[in-house]
DOMAR-99164 format. One record per atom (N, C-alpha, C): x negated, y negated, z; residue in one letter. Coordinates in steps of 0.02 Angstrom, whole numbers, padded with zeros to 5 digits, always signed. Layout:
<nodes>
XYZA
...
</nodes>
This chain:
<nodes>
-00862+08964-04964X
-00849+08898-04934X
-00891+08845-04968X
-00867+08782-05000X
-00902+08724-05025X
-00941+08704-04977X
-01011+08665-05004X
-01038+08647-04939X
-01011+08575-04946X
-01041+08545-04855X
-01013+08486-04838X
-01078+08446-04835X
-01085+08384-04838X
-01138+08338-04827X
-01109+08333-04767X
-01180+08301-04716X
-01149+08287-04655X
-01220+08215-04644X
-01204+08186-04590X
-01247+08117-04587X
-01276+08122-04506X
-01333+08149-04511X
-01352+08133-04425X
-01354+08092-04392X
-01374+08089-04328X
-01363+08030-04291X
-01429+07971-04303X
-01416+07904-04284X
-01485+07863-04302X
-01533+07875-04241X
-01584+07897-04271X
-01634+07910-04222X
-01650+07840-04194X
-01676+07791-04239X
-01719+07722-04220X
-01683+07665-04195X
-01703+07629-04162X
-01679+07553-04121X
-01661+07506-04169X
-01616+07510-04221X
-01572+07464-04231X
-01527+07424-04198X
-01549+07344-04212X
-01485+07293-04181X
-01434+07334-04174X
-01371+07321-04133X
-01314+07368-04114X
-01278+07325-04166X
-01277+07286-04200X
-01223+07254-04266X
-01221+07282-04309X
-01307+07280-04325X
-01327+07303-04391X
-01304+07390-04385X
-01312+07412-04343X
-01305+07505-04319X
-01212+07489-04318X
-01184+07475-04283X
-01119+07460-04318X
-01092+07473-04398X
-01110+07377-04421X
-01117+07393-04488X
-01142+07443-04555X
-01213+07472-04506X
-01224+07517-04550X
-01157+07587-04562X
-01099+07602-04511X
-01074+07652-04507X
-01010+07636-04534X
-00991+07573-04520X
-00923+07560-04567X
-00954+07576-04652X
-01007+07536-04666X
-01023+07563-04751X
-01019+07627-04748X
-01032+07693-04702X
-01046+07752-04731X
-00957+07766-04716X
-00931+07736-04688X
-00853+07757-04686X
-00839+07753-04757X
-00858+07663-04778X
-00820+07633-04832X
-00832+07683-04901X
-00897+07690-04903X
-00936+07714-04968X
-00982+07777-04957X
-00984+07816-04915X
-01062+07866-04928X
-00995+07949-04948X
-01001+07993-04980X
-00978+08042-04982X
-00995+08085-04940X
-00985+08070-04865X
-01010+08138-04829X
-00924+08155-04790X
-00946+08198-04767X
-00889+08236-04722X
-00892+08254-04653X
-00939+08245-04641X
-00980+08234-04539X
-01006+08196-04544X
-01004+08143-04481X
-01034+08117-04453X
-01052+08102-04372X
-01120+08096-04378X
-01125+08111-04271X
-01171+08039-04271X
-01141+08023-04206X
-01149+07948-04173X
-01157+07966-04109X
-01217+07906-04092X
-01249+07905-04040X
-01320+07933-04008X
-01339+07900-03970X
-01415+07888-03955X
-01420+07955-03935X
-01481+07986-03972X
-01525+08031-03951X
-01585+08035-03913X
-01631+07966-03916X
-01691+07969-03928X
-01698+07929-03864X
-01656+07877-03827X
-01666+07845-03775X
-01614+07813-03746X
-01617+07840-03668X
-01564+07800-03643X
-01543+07731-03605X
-01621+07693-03639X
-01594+07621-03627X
-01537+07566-03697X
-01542+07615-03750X
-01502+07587-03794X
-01426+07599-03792X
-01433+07650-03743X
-01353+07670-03739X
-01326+07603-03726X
-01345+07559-03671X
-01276+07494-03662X
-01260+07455-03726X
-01310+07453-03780X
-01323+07422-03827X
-01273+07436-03883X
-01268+07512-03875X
-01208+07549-03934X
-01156+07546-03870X
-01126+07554-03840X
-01083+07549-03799X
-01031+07545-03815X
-01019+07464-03832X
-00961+07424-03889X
-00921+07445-03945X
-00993+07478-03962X
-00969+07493-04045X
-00932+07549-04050X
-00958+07606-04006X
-00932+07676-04025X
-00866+07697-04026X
-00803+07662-04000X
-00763+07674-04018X
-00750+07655-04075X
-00751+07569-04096X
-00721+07549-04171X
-00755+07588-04222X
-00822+07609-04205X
-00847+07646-04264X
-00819+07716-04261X
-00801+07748-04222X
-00759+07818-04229X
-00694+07798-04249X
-00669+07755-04230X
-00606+07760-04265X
-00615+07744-04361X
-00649+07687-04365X
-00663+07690-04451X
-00669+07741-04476X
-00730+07776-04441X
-00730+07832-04498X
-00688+07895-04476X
-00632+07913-04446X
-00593+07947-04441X
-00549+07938-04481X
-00510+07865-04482X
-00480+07846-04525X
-00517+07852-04616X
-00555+07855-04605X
-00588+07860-04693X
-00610+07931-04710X
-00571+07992-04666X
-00577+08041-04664X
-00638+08113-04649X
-00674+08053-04603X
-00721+08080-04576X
-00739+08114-04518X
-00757+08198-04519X
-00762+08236-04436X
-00821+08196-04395X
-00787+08174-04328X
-00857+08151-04309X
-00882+08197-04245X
-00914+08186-04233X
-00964+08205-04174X
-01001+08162-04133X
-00999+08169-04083X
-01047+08127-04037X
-01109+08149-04015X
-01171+08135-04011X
-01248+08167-04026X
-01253+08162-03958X
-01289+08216-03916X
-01302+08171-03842X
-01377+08160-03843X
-01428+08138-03798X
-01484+08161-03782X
-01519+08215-03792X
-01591+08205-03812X
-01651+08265-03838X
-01684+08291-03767X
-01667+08225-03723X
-01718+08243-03667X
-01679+08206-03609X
-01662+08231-03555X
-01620+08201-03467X
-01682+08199-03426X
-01723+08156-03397X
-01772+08121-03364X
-01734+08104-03282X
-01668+08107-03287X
-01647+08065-03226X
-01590+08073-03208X
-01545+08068-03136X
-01484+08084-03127X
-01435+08015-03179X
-01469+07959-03179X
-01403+07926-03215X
-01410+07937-03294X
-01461+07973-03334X
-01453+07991-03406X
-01403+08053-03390X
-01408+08100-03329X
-01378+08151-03311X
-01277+08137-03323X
-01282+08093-03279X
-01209+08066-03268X
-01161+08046-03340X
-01224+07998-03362X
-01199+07995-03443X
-01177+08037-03466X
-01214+08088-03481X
-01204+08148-03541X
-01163+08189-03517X
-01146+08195-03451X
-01095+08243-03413X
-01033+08207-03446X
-01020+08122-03441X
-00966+08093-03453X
-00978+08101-03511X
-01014+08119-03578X
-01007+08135-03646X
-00963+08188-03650X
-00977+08250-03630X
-00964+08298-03624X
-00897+08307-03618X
-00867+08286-03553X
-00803+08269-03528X
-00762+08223-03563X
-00767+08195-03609X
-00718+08148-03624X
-00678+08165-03693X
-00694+08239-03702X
-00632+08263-03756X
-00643+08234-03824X
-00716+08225-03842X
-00739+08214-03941X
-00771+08268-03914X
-00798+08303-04009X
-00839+08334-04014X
-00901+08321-03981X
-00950+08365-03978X
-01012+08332-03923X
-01055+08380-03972X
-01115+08358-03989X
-01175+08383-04015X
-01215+08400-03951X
-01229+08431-03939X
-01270+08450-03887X
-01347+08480-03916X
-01378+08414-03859X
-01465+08425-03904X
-01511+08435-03835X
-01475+08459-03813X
-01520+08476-03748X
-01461+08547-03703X
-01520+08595-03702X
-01486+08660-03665X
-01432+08651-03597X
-01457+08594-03558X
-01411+08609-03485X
-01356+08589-03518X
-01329+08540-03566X
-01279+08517-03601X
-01249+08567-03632X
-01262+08605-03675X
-01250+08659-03691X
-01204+08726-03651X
-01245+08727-03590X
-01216+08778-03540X
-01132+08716-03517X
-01156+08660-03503X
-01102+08632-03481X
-01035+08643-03542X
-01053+08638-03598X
-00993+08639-03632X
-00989+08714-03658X
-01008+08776-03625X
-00984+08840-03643X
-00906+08864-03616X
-00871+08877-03674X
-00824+08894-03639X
-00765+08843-03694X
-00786+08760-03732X
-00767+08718-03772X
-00817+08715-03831X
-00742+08701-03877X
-00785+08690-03957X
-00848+08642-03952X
-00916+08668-03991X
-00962+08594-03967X
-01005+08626-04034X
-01051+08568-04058X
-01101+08584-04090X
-01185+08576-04082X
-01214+08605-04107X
-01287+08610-04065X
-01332+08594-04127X
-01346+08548-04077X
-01424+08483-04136X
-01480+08528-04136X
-01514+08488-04190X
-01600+08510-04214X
-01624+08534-04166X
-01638+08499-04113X
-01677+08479-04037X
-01669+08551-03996X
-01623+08595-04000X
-01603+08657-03967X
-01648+08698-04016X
-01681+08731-03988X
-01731+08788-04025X
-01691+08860-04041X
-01653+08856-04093X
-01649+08907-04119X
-01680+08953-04182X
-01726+09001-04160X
-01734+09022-04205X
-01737+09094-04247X
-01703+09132-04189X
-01683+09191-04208X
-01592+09222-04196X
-01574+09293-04232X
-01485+09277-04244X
-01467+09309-04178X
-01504+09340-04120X
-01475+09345-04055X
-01463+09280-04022X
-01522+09223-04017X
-01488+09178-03978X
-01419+09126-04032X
-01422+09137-04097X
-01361+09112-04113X
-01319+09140-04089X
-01296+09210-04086X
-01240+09246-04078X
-01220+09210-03985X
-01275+09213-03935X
-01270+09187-03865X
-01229+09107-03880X
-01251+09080-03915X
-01194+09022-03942X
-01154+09045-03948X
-01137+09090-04006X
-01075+09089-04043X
-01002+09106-03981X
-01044+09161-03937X
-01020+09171-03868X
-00984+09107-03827X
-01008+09064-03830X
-00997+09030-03777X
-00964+08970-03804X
-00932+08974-03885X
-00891+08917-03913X
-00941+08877-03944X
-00999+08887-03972X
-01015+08848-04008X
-00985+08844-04106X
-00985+08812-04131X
-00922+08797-04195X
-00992+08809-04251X
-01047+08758-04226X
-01085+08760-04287X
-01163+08733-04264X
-01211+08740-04283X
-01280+08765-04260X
-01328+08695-04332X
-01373+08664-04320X
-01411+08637-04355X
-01446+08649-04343X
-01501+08704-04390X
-01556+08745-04374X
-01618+08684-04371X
-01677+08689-04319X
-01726+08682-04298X
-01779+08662-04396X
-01798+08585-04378X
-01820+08572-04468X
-01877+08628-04486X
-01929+08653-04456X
-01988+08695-04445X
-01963+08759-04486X
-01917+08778-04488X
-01899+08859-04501X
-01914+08862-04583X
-01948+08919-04605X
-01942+08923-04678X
-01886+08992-04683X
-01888+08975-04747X
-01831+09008-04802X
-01817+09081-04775X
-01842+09106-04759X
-01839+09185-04722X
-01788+09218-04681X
-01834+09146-04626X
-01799+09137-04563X
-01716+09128-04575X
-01710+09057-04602X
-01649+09042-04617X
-01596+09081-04650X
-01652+09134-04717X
-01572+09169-04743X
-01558+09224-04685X
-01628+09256-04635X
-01588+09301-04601X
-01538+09280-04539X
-01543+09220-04530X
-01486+09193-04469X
-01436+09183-04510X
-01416+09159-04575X
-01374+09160-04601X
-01324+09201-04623X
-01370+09264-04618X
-01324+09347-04653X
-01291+09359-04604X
-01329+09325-04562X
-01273+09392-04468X
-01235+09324-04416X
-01248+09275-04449X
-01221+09231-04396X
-01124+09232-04411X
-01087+09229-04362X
-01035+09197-04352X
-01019+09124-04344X
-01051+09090-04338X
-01041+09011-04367X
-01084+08975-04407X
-01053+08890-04407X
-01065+08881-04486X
-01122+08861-04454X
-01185+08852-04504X
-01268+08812-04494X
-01266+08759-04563X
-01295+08721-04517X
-01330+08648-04564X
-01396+08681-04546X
-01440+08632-04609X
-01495+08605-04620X
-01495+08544-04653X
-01567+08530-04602X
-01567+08422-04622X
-01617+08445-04678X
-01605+08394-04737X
-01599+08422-04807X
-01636+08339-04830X
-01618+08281-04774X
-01665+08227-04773X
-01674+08182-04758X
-01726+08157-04750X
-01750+08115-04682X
-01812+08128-04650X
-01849+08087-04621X
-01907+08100-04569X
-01871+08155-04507X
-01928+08195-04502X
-01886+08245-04469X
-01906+08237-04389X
-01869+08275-04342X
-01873+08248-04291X
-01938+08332-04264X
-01989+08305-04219X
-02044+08342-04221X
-02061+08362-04138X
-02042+08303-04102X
-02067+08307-04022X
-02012+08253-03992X
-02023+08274-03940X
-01978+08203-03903X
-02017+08211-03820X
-02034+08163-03795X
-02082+08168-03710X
-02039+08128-03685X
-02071+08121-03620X
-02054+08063-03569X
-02098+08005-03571X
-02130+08014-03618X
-02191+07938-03632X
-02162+07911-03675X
-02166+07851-03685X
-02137+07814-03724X
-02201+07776-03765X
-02212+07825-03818X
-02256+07792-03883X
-02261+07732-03892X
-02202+07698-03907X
-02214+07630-03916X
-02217+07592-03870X
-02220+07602-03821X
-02210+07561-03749X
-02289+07536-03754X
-02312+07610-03781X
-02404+07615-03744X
-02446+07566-03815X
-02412+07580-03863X
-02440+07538-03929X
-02432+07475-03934X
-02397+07455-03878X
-02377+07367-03865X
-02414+07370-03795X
-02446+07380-03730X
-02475+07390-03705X
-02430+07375-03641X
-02358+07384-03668X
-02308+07389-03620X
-02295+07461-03582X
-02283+07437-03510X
-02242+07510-03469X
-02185+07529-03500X
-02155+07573-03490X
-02082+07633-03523X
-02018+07588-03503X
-02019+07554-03423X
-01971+07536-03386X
-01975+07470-03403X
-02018+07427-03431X
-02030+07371-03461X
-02054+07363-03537X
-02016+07379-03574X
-02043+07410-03658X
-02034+07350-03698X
-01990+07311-03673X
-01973+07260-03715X
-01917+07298-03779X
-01900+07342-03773X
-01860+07387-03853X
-01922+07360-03924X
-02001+07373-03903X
-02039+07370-03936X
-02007+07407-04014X
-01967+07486-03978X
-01959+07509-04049X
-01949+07487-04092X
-01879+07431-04081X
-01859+07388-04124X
-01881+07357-04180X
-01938+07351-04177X
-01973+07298-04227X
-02007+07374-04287X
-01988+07413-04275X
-01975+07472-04335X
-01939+07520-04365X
-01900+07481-04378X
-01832+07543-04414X
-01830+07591-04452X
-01876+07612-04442X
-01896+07689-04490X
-01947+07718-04448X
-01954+07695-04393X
-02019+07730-04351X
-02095+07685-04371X
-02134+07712-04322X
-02204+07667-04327X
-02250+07717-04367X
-02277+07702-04430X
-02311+07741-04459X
-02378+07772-04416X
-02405+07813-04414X
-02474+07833-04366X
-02518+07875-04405X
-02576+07845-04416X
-02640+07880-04460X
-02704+07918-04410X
-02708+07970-04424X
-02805+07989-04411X
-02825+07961-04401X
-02891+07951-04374X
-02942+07948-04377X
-02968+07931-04458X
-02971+07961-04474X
-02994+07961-04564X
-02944+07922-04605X
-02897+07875-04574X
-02837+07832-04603X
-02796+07854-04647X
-02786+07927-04620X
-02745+07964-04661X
-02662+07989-04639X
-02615+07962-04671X
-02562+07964-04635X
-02539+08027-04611X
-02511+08025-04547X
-02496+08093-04515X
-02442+08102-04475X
-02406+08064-04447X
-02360+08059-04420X
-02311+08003-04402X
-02241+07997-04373X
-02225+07913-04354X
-02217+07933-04261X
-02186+07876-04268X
-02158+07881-04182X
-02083+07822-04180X
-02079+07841-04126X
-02002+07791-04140X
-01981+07788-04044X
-01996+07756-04017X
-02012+07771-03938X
-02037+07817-03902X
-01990+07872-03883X
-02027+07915-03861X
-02022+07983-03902X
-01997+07989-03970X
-01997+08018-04008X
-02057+08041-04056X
-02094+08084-04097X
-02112+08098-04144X
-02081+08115-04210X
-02103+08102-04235X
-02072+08117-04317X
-02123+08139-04348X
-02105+08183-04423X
-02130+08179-04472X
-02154+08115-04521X
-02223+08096-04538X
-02227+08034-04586X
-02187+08039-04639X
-02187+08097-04669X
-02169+08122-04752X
-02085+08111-04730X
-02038+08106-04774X
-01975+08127-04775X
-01960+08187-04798X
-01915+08216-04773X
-01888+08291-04778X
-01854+08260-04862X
-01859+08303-04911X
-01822+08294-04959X
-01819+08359-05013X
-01759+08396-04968X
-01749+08449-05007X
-01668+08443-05057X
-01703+08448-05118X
-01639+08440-05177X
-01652+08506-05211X
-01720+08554-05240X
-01707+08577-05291X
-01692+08640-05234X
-01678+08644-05180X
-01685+08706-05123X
-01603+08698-05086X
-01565+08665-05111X
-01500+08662-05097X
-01440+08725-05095X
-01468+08751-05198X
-01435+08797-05217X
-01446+08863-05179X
-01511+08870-05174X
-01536+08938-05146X
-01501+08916-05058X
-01495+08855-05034X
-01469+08863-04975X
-01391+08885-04965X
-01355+08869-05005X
-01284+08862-05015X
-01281+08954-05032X
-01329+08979-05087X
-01293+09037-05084X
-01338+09087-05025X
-01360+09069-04979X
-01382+09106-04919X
-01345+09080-04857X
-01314+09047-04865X
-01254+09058-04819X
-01240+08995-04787X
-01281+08933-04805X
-01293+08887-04769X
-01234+08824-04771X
-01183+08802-04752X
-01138+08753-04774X
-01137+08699-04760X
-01173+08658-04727X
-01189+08585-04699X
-01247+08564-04732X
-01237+08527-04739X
-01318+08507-04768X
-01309+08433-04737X
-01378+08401-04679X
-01374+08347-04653X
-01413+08305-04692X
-01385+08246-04685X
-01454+08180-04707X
-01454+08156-04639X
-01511+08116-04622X
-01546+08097-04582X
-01556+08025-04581X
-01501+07969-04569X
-01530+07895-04565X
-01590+07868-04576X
-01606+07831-04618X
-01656+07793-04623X
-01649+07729-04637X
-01676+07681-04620X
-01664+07585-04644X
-01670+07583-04720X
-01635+07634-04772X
-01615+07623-04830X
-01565+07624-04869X
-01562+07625-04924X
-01470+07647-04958X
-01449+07707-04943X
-01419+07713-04905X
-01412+07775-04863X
-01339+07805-04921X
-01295+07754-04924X
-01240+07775-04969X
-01267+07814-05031X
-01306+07778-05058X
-01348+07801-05133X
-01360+07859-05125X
-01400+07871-05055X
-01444+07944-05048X
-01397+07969-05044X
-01316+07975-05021X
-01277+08023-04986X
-01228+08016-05067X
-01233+07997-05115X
-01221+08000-05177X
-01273+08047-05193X
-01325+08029-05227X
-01354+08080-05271X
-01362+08163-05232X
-01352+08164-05147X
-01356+08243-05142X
-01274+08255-05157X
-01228+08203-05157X
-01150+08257-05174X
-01155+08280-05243X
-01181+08211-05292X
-01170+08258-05349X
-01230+08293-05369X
-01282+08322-05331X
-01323+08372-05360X
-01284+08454-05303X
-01240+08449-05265X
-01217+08469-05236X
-01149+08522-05268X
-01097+08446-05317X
-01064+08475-05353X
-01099+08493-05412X
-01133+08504-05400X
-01186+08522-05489X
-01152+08465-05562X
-01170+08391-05544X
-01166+08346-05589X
-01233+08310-05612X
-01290+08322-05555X
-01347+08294-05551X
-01393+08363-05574X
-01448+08352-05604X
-01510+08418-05592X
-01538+08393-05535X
-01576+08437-05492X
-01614+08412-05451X
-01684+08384-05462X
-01722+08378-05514X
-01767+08359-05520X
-01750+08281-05561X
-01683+08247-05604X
-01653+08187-05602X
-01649+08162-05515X
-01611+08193-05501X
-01606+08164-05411X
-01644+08137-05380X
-01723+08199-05391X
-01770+08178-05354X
-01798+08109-05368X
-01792+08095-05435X
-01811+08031-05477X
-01780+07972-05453X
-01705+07975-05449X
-01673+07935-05403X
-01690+07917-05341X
-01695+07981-05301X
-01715+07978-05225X
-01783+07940-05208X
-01835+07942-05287X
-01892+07882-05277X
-01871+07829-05274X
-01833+07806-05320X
-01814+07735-05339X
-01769+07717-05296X
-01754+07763-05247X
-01718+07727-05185X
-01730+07717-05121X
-01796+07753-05125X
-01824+07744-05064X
-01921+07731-05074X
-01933+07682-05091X
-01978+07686-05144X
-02054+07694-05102X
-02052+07673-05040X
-02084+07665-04981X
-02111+07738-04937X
-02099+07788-04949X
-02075+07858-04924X
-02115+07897-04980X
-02160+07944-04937X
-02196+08006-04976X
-02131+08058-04953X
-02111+08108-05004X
-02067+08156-04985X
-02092+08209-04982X
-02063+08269-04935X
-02100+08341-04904X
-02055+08397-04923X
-02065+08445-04919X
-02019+08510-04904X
-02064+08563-04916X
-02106+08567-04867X
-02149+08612-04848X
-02140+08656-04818X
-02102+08655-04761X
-02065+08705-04689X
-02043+08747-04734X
-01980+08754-04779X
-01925+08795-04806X
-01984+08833-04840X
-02026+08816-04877X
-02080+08842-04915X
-02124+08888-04884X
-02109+08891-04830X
-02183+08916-04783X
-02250+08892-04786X
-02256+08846-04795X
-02339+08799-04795X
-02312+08741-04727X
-02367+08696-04748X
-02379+08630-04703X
-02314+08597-04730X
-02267+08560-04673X
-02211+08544-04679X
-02234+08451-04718X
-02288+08435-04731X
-02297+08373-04759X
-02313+08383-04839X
-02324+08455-04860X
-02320+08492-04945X
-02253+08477-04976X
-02267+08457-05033X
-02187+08448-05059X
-02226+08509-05146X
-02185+08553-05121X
-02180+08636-05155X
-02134+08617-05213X
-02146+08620-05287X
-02098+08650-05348X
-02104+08703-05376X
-02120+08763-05320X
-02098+08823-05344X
-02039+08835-05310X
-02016+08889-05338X
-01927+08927-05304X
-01936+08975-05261X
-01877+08959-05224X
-01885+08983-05163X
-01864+09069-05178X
-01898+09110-05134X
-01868+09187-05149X
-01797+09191-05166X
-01792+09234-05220X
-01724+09246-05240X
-01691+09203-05287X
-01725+09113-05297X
-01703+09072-05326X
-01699+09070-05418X
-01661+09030-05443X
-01658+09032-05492X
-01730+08991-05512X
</nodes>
């Protein structure tokens, strides 16, 4: 099976125009073949995307794109509850990133986000049971892990391949507390960082972001020369991960290092000059500290 690029959902508080606009360009121009829409990370932005989510599913359907709808990492309350039940129910695909969601759609085709802890091939198979189509393994897992869920699984698996990766998600709202605002009065502080809020040590050493009540990785996930070894261990999705950059560009240079037109170490060169702002990682797949960016090959690799 060829692999597919696929485009995750936007983690961060983008204007709802600009988050719009950003999705007609990946209709118009990005080479992917999935895409999942909609708020993960908080459910006061939901009224905000509201508007959009239909015209933007229909564009990129029409521009021949599978979509998916992302739900929530974390349900705090009966009306985030009600929401995601009406996600669920309304007949699109549903990413399901939180377990009770999950049980709700057993039984219908659905797919299961980062945020669901999978990391061994019994609880895939308990998916595979219950109609799940396709699985985006947990960013943390190294190379091991992944080829052995891959040998025995019955459905397809992504890995997010790049992007700040998604690390924690609470009921505190990080940025609420860094503006010296309450959660229920935040002002959409996030807003004023579209790539997440950088966060250093003690020793002013960068270590992590935040993005409301989210954690992230500081580093960006940026695995190119670990593609091949993924593709022939069984892996067929490969996600990118939104960020406030040329997102089309990025979703160019992984198709054609993908169709083997690019080397991956040209790519990576690209992937500087396009995101020029961004230390890149791929440490996890490696088995070290997931902020290491490793150029040795992965077991088995060429």
């Amino acid at each position: 099976m060829s692999a597919r690029l696929a485009l995750g959902p936007v983690f961060f508080n983008w204007d709802a125009e600009a988050w719009r606009d950003f999705y007609f360009r990946i209709a118009d121009e990005a080479p992917v073949d999935v895409v999942y829409i909609g708020e993960v990370v908080c459910s006061k932005r939901l009224p905000l995307l509201a508007p959009h989510l239909e015209p933007v599913m229909q564009r990129l359907r029409r521009a021949g794109k599978e979509v998916a709808l992302s739900s929530l990492a974390l349900i705090a309350n009966e009306r985030e509850a009600v929401a995601m039940r009406g996600l669920c129910d309304g007949g699109a695909l549903v990413e399901a990133n939180d377990m009770g969601l999950a049980r709700r759609l057993a039984g219908r085709p659905h797919v299961l986000g980062p945020f669901v802890n999978i990391y061994n091939e019994s609880t895939l198979a308990y998916f595979a049971r219950n109609g799940a189509l396709r699985a985006c393994l947990p960013p943390e897992l190294p190379a091991a892990s992944i080829e052995r869920m891959a040998a025995g699984t019955p459905i397809e698996l992504e890995v997010l391949v790049f992007g700040r990766l998604p690390l924690a998600i609470s009921a505190r709202c990080f940025h609420a507390r860094v503006h010296d605002l309450h959660k229920d009065a935040c002002q959409f502080a996030c807003g004023q960082d579209p790539n997440g809020l950088p966060v250093e040590t003690l020793d002013h050493e960068p270590f992590l972001a935040i993005n409301g009540t989210q954690v992230l990785s500081h580093a960006c996930c940026a695995l190119l020369g670990e593609l091949g070894w993924l593709g022939r261990a069984g892996i067929v999705v490969f996600r990118l991960s939104p960020m406030a950059i040329e997102m089309p560009a990025v979703a160019r240079i992984y198709r054609d290092v993908t169709d083997g037109r690019l080397d991956p170490d040209e790519a990576l060169a690209m992937l500087r000059e396009t995101a020029p702002d961004f230390v890149f990682a791929n440490g996890f797949i490696h088995g070290t500290e997931g902020r290491a960016f490793e150029r040795a090959a992965l077991p088995g690799g060429e």
